[in-house]
C-alpha positions in Angstrom: 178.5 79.0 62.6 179.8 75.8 62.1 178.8 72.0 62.0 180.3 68.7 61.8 178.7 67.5 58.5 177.1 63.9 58.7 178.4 60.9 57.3 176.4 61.0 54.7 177.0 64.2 53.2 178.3 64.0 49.5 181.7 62.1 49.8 184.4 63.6 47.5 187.2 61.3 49.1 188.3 58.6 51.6 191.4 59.0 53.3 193.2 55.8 53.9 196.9 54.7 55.6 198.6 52.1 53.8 199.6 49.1 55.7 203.2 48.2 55.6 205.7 45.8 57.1 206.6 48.1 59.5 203.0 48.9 60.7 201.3 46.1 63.1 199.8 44.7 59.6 203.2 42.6 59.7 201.5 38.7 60.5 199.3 39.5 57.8 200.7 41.8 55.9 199.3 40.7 52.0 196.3 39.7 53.7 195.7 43.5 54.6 196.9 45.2 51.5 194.7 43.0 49.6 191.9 44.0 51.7 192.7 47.8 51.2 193.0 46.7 47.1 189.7 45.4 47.5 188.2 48.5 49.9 189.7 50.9 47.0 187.6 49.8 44.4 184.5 49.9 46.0 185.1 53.4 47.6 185.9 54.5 43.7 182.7 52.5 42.5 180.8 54.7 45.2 182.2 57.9 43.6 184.9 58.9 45.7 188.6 59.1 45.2 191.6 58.0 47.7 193.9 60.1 49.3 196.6 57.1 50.1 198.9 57.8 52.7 201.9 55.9 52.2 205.4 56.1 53.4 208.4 56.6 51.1 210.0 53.4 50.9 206.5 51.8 49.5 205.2 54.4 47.3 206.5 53.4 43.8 205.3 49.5 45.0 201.6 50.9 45.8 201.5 52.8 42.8 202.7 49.5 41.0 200.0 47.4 43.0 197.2 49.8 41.9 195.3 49.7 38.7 196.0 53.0 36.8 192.5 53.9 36.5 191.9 54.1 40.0 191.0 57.5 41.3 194.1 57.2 44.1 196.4 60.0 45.3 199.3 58.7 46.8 200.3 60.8 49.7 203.8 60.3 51.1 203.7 60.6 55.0 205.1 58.9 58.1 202.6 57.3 60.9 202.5 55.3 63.5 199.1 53.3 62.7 197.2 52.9 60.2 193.4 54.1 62.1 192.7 57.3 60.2 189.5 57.3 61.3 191.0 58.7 64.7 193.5 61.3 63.6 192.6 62.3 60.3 190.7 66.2 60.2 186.7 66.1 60.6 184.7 67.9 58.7 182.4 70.9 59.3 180.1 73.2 56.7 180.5 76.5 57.6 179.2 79.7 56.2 182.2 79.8 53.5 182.3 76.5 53.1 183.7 72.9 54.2 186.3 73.7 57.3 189.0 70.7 58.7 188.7 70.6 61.9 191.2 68.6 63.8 191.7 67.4 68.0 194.6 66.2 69.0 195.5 63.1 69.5 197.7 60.8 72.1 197.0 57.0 70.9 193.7 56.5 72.6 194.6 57.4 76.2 198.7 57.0 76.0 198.4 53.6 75.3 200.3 53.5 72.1 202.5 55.9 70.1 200.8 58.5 68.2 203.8 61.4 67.6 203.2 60.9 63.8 199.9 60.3 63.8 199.5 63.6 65.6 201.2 65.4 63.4 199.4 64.0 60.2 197.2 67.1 59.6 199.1 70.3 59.9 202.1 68.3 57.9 200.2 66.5 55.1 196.7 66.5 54.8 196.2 70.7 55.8 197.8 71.2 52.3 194.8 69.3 50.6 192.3 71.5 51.8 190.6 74.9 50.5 190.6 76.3 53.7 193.1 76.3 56.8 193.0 73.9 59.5 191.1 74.4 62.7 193.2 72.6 65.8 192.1 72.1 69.1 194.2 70.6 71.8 191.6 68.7 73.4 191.9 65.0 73.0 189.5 63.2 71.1 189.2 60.9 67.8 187.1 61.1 65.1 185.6 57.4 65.8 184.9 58.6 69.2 182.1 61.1 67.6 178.7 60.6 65.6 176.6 63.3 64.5 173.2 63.7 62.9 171.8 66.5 60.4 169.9 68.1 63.5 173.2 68.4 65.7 173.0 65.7 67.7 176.6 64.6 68.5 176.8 61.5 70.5 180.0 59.6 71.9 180.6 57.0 75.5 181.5 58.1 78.9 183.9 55.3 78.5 185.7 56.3 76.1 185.8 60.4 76.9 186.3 60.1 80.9 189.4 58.1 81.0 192.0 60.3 82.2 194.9 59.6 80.2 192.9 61.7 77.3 191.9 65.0 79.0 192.4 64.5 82.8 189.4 65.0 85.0 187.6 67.3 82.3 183.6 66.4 82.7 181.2 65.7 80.3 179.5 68.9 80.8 183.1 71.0 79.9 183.0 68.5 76.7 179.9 69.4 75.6 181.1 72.7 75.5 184.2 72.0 73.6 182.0 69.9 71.0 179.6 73.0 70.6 182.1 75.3 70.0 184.2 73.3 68.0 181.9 70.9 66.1 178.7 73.5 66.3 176.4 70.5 68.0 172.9 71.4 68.8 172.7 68.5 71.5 175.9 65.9 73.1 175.0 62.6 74.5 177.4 60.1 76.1 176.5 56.6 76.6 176.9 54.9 79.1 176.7 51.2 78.4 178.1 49.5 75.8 181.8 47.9 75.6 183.4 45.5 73.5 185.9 43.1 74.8 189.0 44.0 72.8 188.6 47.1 72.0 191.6 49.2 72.7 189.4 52.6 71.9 187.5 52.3 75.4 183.9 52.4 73.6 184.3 54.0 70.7 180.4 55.1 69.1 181.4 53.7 65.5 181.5 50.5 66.7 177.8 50.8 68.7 175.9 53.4 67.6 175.3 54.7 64.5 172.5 57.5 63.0 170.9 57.3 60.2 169.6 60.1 57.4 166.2 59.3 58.1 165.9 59.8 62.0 167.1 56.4 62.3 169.9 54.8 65.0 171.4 51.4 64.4 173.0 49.6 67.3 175.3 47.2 67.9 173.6 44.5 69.8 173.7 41.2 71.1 170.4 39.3 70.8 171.4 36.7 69.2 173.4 35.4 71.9 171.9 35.7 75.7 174.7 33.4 76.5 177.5 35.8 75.7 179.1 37.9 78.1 178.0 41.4 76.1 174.3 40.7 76.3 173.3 42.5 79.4 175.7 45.7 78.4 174.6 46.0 74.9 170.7 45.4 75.8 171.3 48.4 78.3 172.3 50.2 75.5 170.0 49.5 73.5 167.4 50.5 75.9 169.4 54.0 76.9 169.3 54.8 72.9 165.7 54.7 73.3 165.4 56.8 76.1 167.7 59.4 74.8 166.0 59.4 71.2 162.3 58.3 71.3 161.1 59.6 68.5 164.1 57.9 66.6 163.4 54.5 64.9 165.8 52.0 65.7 167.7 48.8 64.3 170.2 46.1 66.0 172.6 44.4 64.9 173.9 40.9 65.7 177.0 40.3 67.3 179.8 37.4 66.2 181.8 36.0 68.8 185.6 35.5 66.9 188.8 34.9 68.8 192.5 34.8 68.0 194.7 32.3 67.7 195.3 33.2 71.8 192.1 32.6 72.2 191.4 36.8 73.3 187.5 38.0 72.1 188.4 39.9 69.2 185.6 43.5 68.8 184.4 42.6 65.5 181.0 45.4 65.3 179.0 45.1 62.2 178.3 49.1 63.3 181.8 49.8 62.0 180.7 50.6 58.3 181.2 53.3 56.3 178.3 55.4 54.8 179.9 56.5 51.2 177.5 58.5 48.8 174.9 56.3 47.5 176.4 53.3 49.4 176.5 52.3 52.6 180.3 49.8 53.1 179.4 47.2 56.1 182.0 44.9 57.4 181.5 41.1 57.1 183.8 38.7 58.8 182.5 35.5 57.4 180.4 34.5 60.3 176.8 32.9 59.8 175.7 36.6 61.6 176.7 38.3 58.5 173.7 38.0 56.3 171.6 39.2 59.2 173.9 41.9 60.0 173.2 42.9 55.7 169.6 42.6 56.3 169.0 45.2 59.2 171.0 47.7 58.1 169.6 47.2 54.4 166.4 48.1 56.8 168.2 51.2 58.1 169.2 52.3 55.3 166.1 52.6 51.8 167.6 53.8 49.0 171.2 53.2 49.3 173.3 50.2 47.9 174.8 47.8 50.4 178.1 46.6 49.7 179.5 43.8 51.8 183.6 44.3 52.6 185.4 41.6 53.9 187.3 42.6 56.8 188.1 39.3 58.5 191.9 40.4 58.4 191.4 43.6 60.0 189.8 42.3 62.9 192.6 40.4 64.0 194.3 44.4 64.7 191.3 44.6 66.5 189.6 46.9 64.1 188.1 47.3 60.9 186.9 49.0 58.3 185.0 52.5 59.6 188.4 52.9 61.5 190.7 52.6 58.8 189.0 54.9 56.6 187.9 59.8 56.8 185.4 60.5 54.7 186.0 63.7 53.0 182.5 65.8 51.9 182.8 67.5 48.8 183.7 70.8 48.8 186.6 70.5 50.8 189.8 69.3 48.7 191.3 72.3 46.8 190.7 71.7 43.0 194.3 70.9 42.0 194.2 67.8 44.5 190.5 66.7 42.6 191.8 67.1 39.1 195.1 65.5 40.0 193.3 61.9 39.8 190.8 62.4 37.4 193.2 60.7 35.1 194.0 57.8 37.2 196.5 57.0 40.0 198.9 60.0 40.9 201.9 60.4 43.3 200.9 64.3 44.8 203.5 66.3 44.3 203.1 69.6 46.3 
């Protein structure tokens, strides 16, 4: 039987989408590669290479941009966006090893184009793998699911009722999708928790995240009473408890940043990425960063914290957990893996 492996199982790569003029990176375009530049070398300093997706017309320039000692595959493919996190193939350990499992995917509920993005797996990344592709053609993204090393997979009602992803499919029919396809021992959906300006509906990796040590951090609000997500994200916090008791837990602050229209921008300090030994956290240069640092410091003994700035990527009202698939090691056939031990490559299949 299968499982979705945990985030942090050992991390043999990080999938990433290069931003490009012609992606919605455009009003800040250097801004954003420089933050992927930046987001490269820590995921190599963690001990993990980059599979870089990256259309044609940019991939000489990329590989030009990198340094060549970086552990980068360039991997030329067309996409709509940029969010990997939501349509890149999850992971699961099975008996014969790591398996890519993959949903499908319509632009979070038909409200943006995903045709490429759809199409990302079976036409590009399949080829990377040791073993064939699982697909299933029930809707759902990869930020839209958090598991545990017991089975506990946990997700929003928010997010996985609106109908524009699977009609009026229940959570109890989900539940049974997520056990067959993800091997989940338990499935929880929450039911509070929202932030304004999220186009995801309440994705988890921006609220609630586990921990290797029985541990949940959540996305919270109590340094602000005054702001209009206190009451939501309290409720949360207090349904986390109820649904995981024994589970010790840790909040987060919340920063209140805008646009230049003045629209709440979701910036989560949830929205990290757990990568070996290190755990990446989002910092938007807000005076809630250093507390945001210090909990999940808390949450997290033993592993090295490693502040990214990703003040840019909010403003596409994201940032960095749902830019970036982890890939456990196991799972990349060995010609990809010794392809960049020399340095940055362009894959040629």
């Amino acid at each position: 039987m299968k499982q979705l492996m945990p985030e942090w199982a050992p991390c043999e790569a990080v999938i990433l989408a290069w931003p490009d003029k012609h992606t919605d990176w455009a009003p800040w375009l250097a801004d954003a590669q420089q933050t992927y530049l930046n987001l490269i070398d820590v995921i190599n300093a963690a001990g993990a290479m980059v599979i870089l997706l990256c259309k044609d017309a940019s991939m000489t320039r990329v590989k030009d941009m990198l340094t060549a000692s970086q552990r980068v595959l360039i991997v030329e493919a067309s996409y709509n966006d940029t969010w990997v996190r939501d349509y890149a193939f999850l992971t699961c350990q099975s008996p014969d090893g790591p398996t890519p499992v993959e949903f499908s995917f319509n632009g979070w509920g038909q409200k943006f184009d995903a045709s490429k993005d759809n199409m990302i797996n079976k036409k590009v990344l399949a080829s990377l793998c040791r073993k064939p592709l699982e697909s299933s053609q029930v809707i759902a993204e990869g930020g839209a699911l958090e598991i545990d090393d017991s089975g506990n997979l946990i997700s929003t009602s928010l997010c996985l009722l609106n109908p524009k992803r699977n009609g009026a499919m229940s959570l109890s029919e989900y539940h049974d999708i997520f056990a067959d396809m993800l091997g989940c021992s338990s499935f929880t959906a929450f039911e509070n928790g929202h932030l304004d300006g999220d186009d995801t509906d309440g994705h988890i990796d921006t609220l609630v995240r586990f921990t290797p040590s029985q541990g949940i951090v959540i996305q919270a609000c109590d340094n602000n009473p005054e702001d209009t997500h206190y009451q939501g994200l309290c409720d949360l916090v207090a349904e986390c408890k109820t649904s995981f008791p024994e589970y010790q837990t840790f909040t987060l602050p919340l920063p209140n940043i805008t646009n230049q229209d003045g629209d709440r921008l979701p910036a989560s300090y949830a929205n990290y990425l757990i990568c070996n030994d290190s755990v990446l956290v989002p910092v938007y240069n807000q005076r809630e960063d250093a507390e945001a640092l210090r909990s999940i410091r808390n949450a997290y003994p033993g592993y090295r914290i490693v502040d990214v700035d990703c003040s840019t990527l909010i403003n596409q009202f994201g940032s960095l957990h749902c830019i970036t698939m982890q890939v456990p090691r196991g799972t990349l056939n060995d010609e990809v893996v010794a392809a960049v031990n020399n340095g940055v490559c362009i894959y040629a299949p």
